[in-house]
PDBQT receptor file of N, H, CA, C and O in Angstrom, charges set to zero:
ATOM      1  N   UNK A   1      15.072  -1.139  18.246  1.00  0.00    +0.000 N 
ATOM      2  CA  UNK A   1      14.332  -0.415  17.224  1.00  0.00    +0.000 C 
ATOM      3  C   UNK A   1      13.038   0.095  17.840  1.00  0.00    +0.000 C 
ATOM      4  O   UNK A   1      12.198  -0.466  18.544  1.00  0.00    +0.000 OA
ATOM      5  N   UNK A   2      13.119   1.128  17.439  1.00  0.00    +0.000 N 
ATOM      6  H   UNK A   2      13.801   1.584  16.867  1.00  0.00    +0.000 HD
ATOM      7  CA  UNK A   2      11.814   1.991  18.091  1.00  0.00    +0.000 C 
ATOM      8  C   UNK A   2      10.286   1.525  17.324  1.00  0.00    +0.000 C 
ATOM      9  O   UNK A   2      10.455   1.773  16.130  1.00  0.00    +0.000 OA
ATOM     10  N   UNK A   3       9.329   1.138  17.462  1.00  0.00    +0.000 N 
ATOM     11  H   UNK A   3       9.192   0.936  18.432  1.00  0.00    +0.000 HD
ATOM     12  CA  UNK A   3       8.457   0.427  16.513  1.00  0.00    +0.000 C 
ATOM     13  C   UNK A   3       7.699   1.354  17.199  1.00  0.00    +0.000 C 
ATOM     14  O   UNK A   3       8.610   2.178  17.135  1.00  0.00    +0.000 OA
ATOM     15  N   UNK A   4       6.661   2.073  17.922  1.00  0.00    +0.000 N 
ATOM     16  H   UNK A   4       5.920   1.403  17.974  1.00  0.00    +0.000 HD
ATOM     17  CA  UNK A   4       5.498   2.359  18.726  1.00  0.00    +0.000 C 
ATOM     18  C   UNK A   4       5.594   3.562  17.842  1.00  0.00    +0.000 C 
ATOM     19  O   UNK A   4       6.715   3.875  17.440  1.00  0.00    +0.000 OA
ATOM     20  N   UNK A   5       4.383   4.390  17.434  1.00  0.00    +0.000 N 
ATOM     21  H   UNK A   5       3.473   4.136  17.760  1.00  0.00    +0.000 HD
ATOM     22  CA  UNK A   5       3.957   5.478  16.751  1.00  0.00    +0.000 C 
ATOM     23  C   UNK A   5       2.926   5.802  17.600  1.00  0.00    +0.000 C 
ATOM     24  O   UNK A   5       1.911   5.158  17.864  1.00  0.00    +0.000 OA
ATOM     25  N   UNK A   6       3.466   7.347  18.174  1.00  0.00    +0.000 N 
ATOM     26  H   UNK A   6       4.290   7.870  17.959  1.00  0.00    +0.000 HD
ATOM     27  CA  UNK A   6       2.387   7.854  19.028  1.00  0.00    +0.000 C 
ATOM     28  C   UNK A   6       1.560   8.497  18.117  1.00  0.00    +0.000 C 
ATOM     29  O   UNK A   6       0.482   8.688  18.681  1.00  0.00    +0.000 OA
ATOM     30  N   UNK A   7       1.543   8.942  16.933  1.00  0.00    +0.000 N 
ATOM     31  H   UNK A   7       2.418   8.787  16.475  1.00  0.00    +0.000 HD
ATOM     32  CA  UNK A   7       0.881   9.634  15.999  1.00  0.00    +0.000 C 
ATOM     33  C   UNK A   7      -0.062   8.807  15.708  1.00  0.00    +0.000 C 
ATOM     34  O   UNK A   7      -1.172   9.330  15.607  1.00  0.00    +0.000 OA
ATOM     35  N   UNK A   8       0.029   7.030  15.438  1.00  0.00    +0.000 N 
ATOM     36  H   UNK A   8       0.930   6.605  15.520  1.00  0.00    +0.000 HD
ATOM     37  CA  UNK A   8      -1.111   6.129  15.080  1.00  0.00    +0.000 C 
ATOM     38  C   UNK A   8      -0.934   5.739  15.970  1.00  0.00    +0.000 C 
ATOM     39  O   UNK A   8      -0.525   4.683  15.485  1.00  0.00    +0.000 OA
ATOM     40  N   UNK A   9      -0.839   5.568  17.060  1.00  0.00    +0.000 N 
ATOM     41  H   UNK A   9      -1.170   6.425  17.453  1.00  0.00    +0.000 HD
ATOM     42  CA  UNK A   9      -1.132   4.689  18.441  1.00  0.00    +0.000 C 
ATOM     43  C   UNK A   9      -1.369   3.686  18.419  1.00  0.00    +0.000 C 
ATOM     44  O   UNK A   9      -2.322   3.134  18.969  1.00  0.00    +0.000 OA
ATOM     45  N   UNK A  10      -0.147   3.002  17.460  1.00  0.00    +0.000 N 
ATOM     46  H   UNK A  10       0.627   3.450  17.013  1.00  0.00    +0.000 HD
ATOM     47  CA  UNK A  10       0.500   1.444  16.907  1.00  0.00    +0.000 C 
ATOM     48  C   UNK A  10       1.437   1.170  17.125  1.00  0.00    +0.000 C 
ATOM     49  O   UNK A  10       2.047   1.562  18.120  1.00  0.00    +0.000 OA
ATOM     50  N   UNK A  11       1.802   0.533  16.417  1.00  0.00    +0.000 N 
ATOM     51  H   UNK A  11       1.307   0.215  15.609  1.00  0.00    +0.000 HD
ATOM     52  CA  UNK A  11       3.006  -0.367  16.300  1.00  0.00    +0.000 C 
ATOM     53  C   UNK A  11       3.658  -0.173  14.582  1.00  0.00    +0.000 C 
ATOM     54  O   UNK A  11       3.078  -0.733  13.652  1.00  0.00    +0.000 OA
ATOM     55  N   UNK A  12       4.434   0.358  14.439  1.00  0.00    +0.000 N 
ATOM     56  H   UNK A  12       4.905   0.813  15.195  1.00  0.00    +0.000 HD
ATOM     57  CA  UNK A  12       4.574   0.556  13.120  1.00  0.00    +0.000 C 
ATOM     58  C   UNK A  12       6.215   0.067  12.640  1.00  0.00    +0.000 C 
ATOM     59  O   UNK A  12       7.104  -0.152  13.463  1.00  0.00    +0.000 OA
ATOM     60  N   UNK A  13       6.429  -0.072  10.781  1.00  0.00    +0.000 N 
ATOM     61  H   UNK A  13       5.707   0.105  10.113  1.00  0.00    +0.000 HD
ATOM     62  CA  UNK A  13       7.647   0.106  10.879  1.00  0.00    +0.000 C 
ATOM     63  C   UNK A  13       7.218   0.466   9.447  1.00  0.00    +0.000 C 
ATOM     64  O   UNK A  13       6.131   0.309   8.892  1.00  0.00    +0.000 OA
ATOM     65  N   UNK A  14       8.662   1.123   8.893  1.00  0.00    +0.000 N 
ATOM     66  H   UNK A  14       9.545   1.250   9.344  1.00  0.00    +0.000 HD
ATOM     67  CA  UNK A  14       8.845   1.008   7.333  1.00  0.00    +0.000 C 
ATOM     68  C   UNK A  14       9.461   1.039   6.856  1.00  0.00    +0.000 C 
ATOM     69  O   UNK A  14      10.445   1.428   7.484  1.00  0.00    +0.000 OA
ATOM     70  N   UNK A  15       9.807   0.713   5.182  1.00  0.00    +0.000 N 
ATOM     71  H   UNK A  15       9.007   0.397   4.672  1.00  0.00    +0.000 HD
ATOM     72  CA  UNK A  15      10.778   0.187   4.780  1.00  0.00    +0.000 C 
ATOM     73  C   UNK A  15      11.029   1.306   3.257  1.00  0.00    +0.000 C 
ATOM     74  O   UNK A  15      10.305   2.238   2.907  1.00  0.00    +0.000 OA
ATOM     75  N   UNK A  16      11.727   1.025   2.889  1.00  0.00    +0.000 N 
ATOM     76  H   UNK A  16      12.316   0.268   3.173  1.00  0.00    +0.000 HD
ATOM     77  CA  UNK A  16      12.613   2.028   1.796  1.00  0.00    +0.000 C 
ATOM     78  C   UNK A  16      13.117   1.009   0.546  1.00  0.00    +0.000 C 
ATOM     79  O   UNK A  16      13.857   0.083   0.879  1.00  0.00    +0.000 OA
ATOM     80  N   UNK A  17      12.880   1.094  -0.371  1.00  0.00    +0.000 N 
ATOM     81  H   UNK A  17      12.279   1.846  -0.641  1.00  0.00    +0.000 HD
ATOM     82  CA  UNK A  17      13.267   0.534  -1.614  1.00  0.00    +0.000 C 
ATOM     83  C   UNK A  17      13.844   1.250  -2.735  1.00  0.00    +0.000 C 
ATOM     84  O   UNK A  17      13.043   1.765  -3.515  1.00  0.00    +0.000 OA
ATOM     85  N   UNK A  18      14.998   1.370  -2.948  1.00  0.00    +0.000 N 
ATOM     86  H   UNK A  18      15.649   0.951  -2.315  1.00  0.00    +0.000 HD
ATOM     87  CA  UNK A  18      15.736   2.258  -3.962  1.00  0.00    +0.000 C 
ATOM     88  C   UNK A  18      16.214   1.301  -5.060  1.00  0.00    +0.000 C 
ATOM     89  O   UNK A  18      17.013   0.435  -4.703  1.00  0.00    +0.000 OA
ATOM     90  N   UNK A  19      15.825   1.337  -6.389  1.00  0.00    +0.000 N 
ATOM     91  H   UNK A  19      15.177   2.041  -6.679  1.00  0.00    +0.000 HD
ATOM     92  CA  UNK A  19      16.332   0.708  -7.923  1.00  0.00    +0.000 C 
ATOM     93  C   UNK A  19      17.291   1.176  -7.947  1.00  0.00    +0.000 C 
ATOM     94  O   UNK A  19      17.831   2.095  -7.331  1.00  0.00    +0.000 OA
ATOM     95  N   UNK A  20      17.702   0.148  -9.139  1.00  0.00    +0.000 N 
ATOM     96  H   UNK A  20      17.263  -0.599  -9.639  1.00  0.00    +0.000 HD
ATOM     97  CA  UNK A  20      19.240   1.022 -10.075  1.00  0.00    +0.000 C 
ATOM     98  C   UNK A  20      18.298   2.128 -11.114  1.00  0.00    +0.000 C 
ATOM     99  O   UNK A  20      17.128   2.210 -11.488  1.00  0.00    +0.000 OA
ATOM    100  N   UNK A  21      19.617   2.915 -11.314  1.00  0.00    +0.000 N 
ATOM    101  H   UNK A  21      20.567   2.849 -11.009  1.00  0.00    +0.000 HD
ATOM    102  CA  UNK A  21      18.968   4.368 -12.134  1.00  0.00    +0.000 C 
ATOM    103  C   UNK A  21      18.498   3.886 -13.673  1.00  0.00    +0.000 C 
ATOM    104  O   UNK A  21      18.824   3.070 -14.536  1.00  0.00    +0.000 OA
ATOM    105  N   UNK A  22      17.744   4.693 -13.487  1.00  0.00    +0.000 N 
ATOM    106  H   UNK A  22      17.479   5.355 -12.787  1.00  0.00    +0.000 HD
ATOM    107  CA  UNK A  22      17.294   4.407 -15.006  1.00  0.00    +0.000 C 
ATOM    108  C   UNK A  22      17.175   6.148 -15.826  1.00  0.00    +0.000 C 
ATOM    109  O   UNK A  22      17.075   7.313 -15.440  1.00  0.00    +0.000 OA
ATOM    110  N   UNK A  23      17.241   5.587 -16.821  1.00  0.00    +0.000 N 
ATOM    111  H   UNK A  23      17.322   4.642 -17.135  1.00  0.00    +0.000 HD
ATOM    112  CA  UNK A  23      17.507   7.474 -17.343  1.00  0.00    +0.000 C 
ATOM    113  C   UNK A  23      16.395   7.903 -17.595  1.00  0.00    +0.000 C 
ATOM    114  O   UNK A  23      15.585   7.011 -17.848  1.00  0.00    +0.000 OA
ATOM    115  N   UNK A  24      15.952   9.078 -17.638  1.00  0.00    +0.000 N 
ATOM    116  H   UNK A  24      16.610   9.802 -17.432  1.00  0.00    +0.000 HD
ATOM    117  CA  UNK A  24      15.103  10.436 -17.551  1.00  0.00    +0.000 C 
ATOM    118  C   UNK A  24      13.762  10.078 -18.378  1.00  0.00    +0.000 C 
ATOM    119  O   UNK A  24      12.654  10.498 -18.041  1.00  0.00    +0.000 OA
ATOM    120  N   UNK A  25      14.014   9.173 -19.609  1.00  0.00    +0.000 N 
ATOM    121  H   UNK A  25      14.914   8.832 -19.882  1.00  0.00    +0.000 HD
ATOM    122  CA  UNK A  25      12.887   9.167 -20.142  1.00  0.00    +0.000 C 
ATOM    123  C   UNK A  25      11.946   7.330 -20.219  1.00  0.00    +0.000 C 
ATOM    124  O   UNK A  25      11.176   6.984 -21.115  1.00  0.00    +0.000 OA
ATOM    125  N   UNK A  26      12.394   6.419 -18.898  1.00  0.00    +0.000 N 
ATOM    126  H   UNK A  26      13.020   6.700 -18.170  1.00  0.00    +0.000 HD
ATOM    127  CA  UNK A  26      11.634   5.528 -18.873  1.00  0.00    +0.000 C 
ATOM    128  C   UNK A  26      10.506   6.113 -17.974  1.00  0.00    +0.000 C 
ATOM    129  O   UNK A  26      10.532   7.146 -17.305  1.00  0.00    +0.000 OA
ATOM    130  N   UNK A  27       9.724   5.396 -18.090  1.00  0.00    +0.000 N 
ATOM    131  H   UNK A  27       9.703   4.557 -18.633  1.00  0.00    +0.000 HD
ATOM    132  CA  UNK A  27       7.747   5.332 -17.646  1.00  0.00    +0.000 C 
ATOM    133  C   UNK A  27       8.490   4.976 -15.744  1.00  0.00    +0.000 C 
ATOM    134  O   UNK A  27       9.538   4.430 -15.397  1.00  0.00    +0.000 OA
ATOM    135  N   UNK A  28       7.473   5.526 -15.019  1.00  0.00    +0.000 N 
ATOM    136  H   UNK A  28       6.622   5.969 -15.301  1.00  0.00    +0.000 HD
ATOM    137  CA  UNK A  28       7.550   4.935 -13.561  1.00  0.00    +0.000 C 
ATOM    138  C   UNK A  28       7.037   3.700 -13.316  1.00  0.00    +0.000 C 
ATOM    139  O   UNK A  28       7.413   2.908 -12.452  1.00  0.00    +0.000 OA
ATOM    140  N   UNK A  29       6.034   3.546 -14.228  1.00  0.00    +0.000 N 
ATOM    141  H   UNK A  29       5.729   4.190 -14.930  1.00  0.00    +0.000 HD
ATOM    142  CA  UNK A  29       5.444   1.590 -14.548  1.00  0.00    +0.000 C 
ATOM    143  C   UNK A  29       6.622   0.992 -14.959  1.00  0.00    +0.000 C 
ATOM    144  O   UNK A  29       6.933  -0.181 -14.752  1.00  0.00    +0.000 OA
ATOM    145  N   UNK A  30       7.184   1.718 -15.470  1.00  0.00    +0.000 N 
ATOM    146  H   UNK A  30       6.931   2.671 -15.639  1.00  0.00    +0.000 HD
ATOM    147  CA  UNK A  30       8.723   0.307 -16.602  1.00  0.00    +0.000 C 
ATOM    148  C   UNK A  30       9.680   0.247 -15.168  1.00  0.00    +0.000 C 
ATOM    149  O   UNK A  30      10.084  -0.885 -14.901  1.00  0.00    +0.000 OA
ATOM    150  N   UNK A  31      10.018   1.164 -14.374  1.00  0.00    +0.000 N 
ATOM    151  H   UNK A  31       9.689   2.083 -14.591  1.00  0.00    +0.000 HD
ATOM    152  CA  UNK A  31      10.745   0.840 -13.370  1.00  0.00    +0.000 C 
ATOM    153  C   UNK A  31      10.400   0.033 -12.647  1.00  0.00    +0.000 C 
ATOM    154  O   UNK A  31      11.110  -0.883 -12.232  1.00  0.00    +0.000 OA
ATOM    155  N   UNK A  32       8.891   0.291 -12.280  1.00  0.00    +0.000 N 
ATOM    156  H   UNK A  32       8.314   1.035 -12.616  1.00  0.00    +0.000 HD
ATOM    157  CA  UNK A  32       8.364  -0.649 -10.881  1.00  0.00    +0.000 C 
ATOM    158  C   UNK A  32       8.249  -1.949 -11.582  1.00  0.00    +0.000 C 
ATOM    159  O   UNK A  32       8.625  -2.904 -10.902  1.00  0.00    +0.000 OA
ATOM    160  N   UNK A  33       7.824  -2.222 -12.771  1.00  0.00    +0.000 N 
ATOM    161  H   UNK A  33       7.519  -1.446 -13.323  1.00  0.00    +0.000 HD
ATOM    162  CA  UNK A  33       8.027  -3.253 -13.461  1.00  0.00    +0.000 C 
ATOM    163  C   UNK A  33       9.533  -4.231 -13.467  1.00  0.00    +0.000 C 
ATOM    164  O   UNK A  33       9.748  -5.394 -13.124  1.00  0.00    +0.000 OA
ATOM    165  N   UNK A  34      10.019  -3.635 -13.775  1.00  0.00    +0.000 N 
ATOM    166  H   UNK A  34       9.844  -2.691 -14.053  1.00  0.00    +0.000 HD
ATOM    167  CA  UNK A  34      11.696  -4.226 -14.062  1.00  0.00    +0.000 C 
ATOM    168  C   UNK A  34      12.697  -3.916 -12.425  1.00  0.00    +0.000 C 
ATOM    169  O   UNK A  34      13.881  -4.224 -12.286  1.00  0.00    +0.000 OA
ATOM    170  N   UNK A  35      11.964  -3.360 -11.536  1.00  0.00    +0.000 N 
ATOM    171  H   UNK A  35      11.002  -3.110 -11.649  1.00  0.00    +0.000 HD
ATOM    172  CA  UNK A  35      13.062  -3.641 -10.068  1.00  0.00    +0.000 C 
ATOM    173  C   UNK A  35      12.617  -4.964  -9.434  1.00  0.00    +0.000 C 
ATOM    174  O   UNK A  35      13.321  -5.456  -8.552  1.00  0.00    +0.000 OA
ATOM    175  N   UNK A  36      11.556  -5.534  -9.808  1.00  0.00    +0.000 N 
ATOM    176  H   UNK A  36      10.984  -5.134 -10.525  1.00  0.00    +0.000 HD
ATOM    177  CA  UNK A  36      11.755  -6.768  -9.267  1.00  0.00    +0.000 C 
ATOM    178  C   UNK A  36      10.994  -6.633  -7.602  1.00  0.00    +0.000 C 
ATOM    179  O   UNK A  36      10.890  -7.599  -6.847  1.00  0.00    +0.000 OA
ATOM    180  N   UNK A  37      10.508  -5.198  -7.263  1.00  0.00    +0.000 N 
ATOM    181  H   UNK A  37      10.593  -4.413  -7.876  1.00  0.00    +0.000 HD
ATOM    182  CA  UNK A  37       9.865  -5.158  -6.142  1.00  0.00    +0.000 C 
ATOM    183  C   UNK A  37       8.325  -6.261  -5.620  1.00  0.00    +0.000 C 
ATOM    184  O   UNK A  37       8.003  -6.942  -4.647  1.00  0.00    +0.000 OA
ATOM    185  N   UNK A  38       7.563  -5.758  -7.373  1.00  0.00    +0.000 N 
ATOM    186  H   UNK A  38       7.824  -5.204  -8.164  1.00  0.00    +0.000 HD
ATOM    187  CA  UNK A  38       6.124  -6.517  -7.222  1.00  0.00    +0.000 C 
ATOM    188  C   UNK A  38       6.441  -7.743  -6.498  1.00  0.00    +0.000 C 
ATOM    189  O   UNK A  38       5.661  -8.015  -5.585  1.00  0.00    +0.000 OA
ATOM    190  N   UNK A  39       7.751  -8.823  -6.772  1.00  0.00    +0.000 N 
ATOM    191  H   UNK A  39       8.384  -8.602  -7.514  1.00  0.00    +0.000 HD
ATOM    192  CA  UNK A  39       7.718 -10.123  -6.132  1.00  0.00    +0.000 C 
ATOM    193  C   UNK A  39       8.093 -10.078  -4.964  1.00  0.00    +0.000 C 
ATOM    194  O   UNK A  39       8.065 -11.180  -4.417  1.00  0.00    +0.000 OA
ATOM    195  N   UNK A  40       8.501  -9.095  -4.226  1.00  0.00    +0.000 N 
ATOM    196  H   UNK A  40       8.524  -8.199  -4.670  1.00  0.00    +0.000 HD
ATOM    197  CA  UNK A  40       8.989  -9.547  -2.545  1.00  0.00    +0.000 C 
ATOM    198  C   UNK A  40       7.565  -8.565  -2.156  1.00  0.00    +0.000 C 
ATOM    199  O   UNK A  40       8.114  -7.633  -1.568  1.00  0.00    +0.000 OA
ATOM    200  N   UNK A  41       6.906  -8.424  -2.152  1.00  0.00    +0.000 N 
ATOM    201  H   UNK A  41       6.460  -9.181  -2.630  1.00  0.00    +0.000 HD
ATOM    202  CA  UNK A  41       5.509  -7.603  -1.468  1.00  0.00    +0.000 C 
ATOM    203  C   UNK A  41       4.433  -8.608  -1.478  1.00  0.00    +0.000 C 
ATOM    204  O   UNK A  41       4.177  -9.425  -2.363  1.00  0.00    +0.000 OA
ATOM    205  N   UNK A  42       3.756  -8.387  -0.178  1.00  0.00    +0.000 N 
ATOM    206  H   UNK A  42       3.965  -7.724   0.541  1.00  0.00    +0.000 HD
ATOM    207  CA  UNK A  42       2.783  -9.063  -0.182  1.00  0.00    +0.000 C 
ATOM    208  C   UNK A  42       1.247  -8.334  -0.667  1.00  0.00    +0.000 C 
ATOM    209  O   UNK A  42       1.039  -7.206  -1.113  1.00  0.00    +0.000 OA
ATOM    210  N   UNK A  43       0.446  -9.279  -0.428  1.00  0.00    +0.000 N 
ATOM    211  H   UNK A  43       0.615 -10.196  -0.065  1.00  0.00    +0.000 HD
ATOM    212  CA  UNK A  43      -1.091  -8.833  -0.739  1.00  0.00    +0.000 C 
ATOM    213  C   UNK A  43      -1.229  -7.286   0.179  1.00  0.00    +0.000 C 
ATOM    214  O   UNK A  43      -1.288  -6.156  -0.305  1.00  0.00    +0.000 OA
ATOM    215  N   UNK A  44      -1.246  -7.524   1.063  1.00  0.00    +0.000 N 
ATOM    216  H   UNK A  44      -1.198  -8.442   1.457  1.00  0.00    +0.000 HD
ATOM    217  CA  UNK A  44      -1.704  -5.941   1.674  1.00  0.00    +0.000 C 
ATOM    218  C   UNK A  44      -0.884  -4.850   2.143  1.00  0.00    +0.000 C 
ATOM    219  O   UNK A  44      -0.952  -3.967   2.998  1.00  0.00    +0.000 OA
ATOM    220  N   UNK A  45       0.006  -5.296   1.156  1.00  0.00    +0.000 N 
ATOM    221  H   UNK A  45       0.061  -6.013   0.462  1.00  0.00    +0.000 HD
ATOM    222  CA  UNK A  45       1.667  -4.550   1.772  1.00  0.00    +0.000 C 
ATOM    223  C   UNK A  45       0.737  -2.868   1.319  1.00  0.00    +0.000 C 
ATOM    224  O   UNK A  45      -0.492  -2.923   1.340  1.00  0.00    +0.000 OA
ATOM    225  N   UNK A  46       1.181  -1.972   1.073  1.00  0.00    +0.000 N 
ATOM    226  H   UNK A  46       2.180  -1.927   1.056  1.00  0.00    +0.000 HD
ATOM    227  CA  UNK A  46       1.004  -0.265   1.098  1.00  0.00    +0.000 C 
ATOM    228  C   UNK A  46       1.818   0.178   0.172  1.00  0.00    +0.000 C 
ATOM    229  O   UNK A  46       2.978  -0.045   0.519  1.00  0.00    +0.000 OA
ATOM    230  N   UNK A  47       1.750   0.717  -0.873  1.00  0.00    +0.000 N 
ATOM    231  H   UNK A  47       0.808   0.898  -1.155  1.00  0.00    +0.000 HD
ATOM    232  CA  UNK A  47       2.753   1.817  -1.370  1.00  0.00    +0.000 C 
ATOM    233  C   UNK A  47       1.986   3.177  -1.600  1.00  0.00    +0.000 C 
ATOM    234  O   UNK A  47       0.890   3.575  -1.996  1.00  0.00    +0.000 OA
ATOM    235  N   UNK A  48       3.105   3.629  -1.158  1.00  0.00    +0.000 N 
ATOM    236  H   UNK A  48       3.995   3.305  -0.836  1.00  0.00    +0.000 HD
ATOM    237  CA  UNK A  48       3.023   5.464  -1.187  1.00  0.00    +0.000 C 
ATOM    238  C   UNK A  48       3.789   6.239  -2.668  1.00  0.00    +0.000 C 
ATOM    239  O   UNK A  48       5.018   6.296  -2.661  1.00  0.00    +0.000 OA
ATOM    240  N   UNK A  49       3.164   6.711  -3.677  1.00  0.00    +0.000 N 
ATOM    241  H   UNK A  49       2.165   6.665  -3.682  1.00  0.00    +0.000 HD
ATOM    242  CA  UNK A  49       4.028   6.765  -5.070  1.00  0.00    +0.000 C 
ATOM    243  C   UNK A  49       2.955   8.347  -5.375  1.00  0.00    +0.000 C 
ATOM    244  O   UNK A  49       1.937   8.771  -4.829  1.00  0.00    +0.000 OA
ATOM    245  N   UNK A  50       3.602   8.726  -6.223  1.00  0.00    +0.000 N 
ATOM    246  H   UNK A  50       4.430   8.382  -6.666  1.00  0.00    +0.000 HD
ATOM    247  CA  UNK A  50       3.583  10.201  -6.695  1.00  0.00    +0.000 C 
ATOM    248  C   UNK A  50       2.071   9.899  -7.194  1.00  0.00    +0.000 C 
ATOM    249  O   UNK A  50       1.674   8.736  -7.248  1.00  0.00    +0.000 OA
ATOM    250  N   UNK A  51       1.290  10.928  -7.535  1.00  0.00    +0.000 N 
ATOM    251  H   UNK A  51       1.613  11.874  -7.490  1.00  0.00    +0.000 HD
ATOM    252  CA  UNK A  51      -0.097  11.365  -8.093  1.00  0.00    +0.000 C 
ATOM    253  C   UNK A  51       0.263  10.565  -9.779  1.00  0.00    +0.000 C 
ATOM    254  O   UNK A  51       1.447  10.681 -10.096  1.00  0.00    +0.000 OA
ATOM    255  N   UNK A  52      -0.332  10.062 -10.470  1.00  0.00    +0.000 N 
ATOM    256  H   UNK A  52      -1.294   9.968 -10.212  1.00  0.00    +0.000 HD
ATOM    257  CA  UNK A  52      -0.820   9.766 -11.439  1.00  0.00    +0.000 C 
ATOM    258  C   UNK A  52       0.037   8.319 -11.902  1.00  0.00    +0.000 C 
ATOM    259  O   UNK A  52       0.096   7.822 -13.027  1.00  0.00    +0.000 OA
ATOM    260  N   UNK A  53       0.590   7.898 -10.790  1.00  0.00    +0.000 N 
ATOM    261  H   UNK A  53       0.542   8.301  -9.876  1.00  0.00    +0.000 HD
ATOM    262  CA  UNK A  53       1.445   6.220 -10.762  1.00  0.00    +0.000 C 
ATOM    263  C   UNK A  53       0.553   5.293 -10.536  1.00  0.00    +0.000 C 
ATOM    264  O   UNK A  53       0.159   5.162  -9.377  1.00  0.00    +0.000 OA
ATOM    265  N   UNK A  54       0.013   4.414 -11.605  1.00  0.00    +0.000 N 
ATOM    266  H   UNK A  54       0.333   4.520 -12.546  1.00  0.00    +0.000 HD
ATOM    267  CA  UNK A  54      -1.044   3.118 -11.125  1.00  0.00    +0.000 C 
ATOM    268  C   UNK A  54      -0.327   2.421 -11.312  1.00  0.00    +0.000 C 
ATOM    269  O   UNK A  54       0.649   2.420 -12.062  1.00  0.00    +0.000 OA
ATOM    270  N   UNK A  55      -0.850   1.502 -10.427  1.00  0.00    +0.000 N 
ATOM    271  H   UNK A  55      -1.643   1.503  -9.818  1.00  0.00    +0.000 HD
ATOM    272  CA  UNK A  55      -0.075   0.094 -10.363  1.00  0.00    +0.000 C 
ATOM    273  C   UNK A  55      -1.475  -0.966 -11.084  1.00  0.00    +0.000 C 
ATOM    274  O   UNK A  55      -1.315  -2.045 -11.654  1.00  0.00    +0.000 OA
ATOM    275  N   UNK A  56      -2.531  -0.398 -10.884  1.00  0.00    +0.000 N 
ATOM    276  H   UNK A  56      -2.661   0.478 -10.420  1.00  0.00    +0.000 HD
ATOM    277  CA  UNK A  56      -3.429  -1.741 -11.599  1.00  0.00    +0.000 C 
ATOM    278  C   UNK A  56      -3.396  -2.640 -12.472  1.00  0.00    +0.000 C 
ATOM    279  O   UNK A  56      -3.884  -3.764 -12.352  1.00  0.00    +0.000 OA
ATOM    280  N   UNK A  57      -2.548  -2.004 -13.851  1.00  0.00    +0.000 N 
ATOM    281  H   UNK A  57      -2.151  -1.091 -13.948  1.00  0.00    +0.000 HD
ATOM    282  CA  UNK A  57      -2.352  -2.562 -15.403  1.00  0.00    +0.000 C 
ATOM    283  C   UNK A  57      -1.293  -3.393 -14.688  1.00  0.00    +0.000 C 
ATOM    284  O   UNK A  57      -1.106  -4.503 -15.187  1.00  0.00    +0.000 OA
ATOM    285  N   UNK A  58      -0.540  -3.068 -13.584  1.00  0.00    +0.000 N 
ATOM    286  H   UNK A  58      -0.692  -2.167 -13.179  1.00  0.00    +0.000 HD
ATOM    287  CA  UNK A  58       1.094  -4.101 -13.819  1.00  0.00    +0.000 C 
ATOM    288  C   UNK A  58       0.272  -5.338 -12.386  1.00  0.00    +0.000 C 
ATOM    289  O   UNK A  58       0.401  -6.562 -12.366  1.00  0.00    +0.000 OA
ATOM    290  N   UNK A  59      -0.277  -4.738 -11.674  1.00  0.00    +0.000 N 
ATOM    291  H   UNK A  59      -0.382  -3.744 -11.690  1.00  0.00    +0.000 HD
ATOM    292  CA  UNK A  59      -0.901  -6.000 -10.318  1.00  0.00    +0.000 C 
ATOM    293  C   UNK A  59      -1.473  -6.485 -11.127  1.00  0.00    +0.000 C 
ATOM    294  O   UNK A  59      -2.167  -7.473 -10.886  1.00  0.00    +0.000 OA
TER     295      UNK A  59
């Protein structure tokens, strides 16, 4: 596995998390809520999520 990022001149990796579907009109909080992700992440883990997605009310 290739880990080295010449762009950050690190050591990097990342990971991908896909839910089961949920239909068109639940909240993006009710998903991240109910996939069960919040419990396998740690304290300084990173997420990258669309413009107006907080996570504060659910951390």
């Amino acid at each position: 596995v290739q880990t080295y990022s010449y762009y950050q001149s690190t050591y990097t990796v990342k990971f991908m998390f896909v839910s089961k579907p949920y239909g068109g009109r639940v909240s993006d909080n009710k998903i991240f809520e109910q996939s069960g992700i919040l419990a396998k992440m740690d304290k300084k883990d990173i997420v990258m999520a669309d413009k107006g997605f907080t996570m504060e009310d659910i951390c």
